[in-house]
VMD Tcl script that draws the C-alpha trace (Angstrom):
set ca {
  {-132.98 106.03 63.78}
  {-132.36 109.07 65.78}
  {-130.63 112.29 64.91}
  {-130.35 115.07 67.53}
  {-128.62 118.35 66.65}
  {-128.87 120.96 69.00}
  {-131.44 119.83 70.74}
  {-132.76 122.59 73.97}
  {-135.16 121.91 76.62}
  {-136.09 124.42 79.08}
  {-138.69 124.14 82.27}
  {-140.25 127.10 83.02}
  {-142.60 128.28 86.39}
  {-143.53 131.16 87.54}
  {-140.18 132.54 88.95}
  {-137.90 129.78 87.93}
  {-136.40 128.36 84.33}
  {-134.05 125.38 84.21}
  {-132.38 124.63 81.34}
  {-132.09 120.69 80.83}
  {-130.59 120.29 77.58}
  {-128.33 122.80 76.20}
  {-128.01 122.31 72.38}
  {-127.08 118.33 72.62}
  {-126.06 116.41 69.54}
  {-127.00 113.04 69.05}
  {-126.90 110.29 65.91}
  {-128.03 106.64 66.41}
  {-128.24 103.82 63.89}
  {-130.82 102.11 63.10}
  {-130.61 98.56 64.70}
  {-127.69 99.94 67.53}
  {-127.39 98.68 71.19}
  {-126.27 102.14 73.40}
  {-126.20 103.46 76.32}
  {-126.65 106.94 78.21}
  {-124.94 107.63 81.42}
  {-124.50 110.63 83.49}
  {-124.91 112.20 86.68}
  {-128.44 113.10 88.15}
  {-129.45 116.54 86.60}
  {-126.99 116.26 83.44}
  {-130.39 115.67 81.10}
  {-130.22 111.72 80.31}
  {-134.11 111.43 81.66}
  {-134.97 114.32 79.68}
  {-133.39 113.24 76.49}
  {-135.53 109.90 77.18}
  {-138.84 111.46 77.74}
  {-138.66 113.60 74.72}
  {-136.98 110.54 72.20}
  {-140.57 108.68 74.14}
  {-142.70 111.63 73.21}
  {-143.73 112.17 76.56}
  {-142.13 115.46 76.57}
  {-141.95 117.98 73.80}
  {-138.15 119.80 73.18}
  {-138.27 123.24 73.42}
  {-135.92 123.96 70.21}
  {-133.29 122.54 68.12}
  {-133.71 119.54 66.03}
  {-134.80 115.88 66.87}
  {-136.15 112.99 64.59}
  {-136.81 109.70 64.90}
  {-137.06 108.02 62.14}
  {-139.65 109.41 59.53}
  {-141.23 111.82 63.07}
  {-140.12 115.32 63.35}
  {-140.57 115.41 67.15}
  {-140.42 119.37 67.27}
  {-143.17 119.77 64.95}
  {-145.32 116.73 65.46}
  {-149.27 116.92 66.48}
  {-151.00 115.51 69.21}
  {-152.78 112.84 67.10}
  {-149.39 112.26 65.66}
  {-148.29 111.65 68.44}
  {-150.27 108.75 69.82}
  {-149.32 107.06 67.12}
  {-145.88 107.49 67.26}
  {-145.92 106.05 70.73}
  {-147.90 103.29 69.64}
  {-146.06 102.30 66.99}
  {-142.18 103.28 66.65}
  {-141.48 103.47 70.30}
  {-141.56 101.26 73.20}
  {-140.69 102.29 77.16}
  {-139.77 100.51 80.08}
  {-139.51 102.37 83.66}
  {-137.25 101.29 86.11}
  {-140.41 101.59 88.74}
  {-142.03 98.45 87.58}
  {-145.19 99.88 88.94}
  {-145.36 102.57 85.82}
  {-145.47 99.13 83.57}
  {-147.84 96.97 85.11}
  {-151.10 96.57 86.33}
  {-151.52 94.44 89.39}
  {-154.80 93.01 88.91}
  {-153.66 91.05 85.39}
  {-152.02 88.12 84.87}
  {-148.29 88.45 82.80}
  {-149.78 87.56 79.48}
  {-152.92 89.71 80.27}
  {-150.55 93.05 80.70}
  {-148.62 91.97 77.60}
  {-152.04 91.89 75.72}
  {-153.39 95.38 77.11}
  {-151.19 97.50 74.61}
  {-152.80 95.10 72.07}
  {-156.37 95.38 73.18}
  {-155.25 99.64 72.72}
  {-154.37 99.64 69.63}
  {-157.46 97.12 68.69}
  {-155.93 93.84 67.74}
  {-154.95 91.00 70.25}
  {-152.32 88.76 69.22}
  {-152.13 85.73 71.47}
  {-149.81 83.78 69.82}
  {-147.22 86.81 69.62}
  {-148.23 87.53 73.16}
  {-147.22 84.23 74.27}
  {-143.41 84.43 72.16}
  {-142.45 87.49 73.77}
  {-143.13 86.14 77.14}
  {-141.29 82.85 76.16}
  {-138.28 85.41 74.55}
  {-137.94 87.05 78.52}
  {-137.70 83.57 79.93}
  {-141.40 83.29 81.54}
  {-143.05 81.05 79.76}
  {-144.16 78.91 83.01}
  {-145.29 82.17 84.81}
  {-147.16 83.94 82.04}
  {-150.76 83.07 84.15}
  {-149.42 84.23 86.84}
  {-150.80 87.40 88.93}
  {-147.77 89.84 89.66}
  {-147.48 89.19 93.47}
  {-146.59 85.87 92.61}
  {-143.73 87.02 90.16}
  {-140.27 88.26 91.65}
  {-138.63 91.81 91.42}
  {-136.69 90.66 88.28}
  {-139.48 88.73 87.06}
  {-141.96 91.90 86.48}
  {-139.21 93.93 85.22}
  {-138.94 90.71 82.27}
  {-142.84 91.36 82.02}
  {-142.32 94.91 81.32}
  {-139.45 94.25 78.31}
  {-142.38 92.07 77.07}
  {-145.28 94.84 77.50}
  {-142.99 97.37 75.61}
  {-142.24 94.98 72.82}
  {-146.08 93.74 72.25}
  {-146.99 96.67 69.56}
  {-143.65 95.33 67.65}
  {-142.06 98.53 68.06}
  {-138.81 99.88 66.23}
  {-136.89 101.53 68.89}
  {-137.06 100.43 72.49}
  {-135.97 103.01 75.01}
  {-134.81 101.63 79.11}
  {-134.67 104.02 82.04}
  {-132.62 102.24 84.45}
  {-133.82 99.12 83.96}
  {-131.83 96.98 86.11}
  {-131.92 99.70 88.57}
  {-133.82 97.98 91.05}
  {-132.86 94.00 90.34}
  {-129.65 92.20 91.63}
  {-126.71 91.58 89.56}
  {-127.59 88.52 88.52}
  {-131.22 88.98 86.92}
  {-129.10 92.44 86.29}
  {-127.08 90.24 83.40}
  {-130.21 88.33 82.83}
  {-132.24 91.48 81.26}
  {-129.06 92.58 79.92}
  {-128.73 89.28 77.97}
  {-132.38 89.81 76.88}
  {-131.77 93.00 75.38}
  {-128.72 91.60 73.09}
  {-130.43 88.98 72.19}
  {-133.65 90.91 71.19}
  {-131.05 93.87 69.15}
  {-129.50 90.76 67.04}
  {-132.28 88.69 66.33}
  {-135.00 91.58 65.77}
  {-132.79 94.51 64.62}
  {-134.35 96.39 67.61}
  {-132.39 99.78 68.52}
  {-131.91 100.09 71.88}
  {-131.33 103.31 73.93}
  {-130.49 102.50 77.61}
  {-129.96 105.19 80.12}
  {-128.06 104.21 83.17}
  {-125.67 105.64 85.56}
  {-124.21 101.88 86.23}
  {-120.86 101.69 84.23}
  {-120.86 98.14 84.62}
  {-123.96 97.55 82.53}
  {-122.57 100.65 80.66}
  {-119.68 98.09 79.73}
  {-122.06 95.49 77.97}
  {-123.55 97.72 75.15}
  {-121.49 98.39 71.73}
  {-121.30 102.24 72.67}
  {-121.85 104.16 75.27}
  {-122.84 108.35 75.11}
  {-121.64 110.54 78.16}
  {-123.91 113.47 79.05}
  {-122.56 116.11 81.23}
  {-125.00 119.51 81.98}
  {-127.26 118.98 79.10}
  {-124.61 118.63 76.79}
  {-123.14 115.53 74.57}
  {-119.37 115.36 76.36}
  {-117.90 111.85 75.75}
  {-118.24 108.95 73.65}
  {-116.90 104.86 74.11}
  {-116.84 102.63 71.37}
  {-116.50 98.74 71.84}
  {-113.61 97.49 69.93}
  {-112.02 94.10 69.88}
  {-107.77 94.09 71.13}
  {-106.07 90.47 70.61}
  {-104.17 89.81 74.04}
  {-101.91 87.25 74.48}
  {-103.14 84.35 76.76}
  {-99.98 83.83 78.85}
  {-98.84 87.68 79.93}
  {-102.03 89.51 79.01}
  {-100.21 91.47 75.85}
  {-99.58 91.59 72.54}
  {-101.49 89.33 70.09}
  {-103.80 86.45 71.27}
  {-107.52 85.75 72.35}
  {-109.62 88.14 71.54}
  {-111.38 90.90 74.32}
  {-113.87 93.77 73.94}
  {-112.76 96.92 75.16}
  {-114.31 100.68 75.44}
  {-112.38 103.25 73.25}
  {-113.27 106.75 74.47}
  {-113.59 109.51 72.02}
  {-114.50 113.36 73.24}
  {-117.40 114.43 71.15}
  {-117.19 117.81 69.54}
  {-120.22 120.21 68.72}
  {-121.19 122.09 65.92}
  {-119.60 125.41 66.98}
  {-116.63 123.51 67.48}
  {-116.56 123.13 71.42}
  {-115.01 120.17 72.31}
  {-115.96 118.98 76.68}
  {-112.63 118.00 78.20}
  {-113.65 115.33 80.66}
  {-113.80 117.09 84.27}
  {-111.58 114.91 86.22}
  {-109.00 114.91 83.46}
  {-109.60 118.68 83.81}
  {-108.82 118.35 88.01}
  {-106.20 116.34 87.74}
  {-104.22 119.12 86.01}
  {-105.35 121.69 88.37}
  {-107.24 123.46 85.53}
  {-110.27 125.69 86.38}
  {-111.23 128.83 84.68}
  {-108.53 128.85 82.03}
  {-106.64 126.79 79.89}
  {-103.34 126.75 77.78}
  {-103.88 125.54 74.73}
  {-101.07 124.33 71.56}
  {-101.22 123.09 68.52}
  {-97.50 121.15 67.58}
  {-98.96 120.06 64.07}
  {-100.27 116.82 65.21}
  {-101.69 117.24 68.39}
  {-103.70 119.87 70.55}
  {-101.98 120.08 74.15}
  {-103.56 121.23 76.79}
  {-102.35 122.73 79.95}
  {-102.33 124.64 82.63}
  {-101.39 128.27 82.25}
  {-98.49 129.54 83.24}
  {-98.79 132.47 85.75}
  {-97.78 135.77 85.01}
  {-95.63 138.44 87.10}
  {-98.02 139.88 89.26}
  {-100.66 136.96 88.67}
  {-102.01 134.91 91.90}
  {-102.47 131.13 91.58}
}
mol new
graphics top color blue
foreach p $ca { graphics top sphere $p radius 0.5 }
foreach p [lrange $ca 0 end-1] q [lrange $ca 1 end] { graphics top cylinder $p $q radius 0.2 }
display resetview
């Protein structure tokens, strides 16, 4: 569904560039639940804009499905939006318009695009757990509730990739798990993809793999996996849990991002010893020479 390979996007003013994204590699399946975390500034919102086509990359590579995102038109464009991708904000207010009722704002894509489908409108609004409160006016809905509208609004123009920034960013923990829930249940039953970008590692946790982002660059990678424990001393063979297995992601040219506070906890900073024993690469810190401060 989306395939990223060296992907650059740079902001430019007057007297100032910024380079967001630095060649970043990326591969998702079609029909995958993910997740994109990182600190504010590594490029996670950036990625998300331009996978949403509300920003255009500056070079590099990046499709999504049949679209060529570098080298598609304007007009192309709309309908790309319309049709493959759907968005939800975490500032509900960017979804919504306060004046409709639920089912109303699920129907405005709809009325868009030129075809209003009630019945469909209704189902998605039933699928989010509102089917009660879809007459309702959005001051009479909760926090949580509009943020359930909104997974319905981005859903109405059936789209094939459904892209979340920070969507439980502003709900408690509980309708936190609620959306969550949503979102699993709308990647199994529809074969939805589902791009999430979060800094929360606990909602990080509930997605089948997660994609670290450090200064505009791919940098780490966690893959669910199921380990049999045993149910009396927590080892060994028994029930079954889900676990994270990380895996550091290397680039094209090779380069390969040691995770920083693996990096700190060696006392590693400009240089490092690297060795090769036939198996493994070790990595250390390097030894000082005569003469040589620490």
């Amino acid at each position: 569904m989306i395939d990223c390979e060296g992907l650059v996007k740079i902001y430019k003013t007057d007297d100032l560039e910024v380079v967001a994204l630095q060649g970043l590699d990326l591969s998702v399946k079609d029909g995958e639940l993910m997740a994109i975390i990182g600190n504010s500034g590594s490029g996670k919102s950036t990625l998300l804009n331009i996978l949403g086509g509300l920003d255009r990359p500056s070079a590099g590579s990046v499709r999504v499905g049949p679209w060529d995102l570098l080298k598609i038109t304007d007009d192309q464009l709309v309908k790309y939006k319309r049709e493959t991708v759907g968005f939800i904000w975490q500032n509900n207010a960017r979804n919504l318009l306060p004046y409709l009722s639920a089912l109303e704002n699920v129907e405005m894509p709809m009325m868009l695009r030129g075809k209003v489908d009630r019945a469909y409108s209704r189902q998605l609004l039933e699928w989010v757990g509102l089917k009660e409160r879809m007459h309702n006016k959005l001051h009479q809905l909760s926090g949580g509730e509009q943020q359930r509208v909104a997974i319905a609004i981005s859903l109405s123009n059936r789209p094939q990739m459904l892209l979340a920034d920070e969507p439980t960013g502003s709900v408690d923990s509980r309708t936190s798990d609620l959306i969550m829930d949503i979102f699993r249940t709308l990647n199994r039953e529809l074969g939805l993809t589902i791009v999430i970008v979060t800094h929360d590692l606990s909602l990080a946790g509930k997605v089948d793999r997660v994609v670290a982002i450090r200064d505009g660059l791919t940098s780490t990678e966690f893959l669910r996996r199921n380990t049999h424990l045993d149910e009396a001393t927590g080892f060994g063979r028994g029930g079954l849990q889900e676990v994270h297995e990380a895996y550091a992601v290397v680039d094209r040219a090779g380069r390969l991002q040691v995770p920083k506070e693996y990096l700190s906890a060696l006392g590693i900073t400009g240089k490092a010893s690297m060795e090769f024993d036939g198996e493994r690469i070790i990595i250390t810190k390097p030894k000082l020479v005569e003469g040589e401060q620490a």
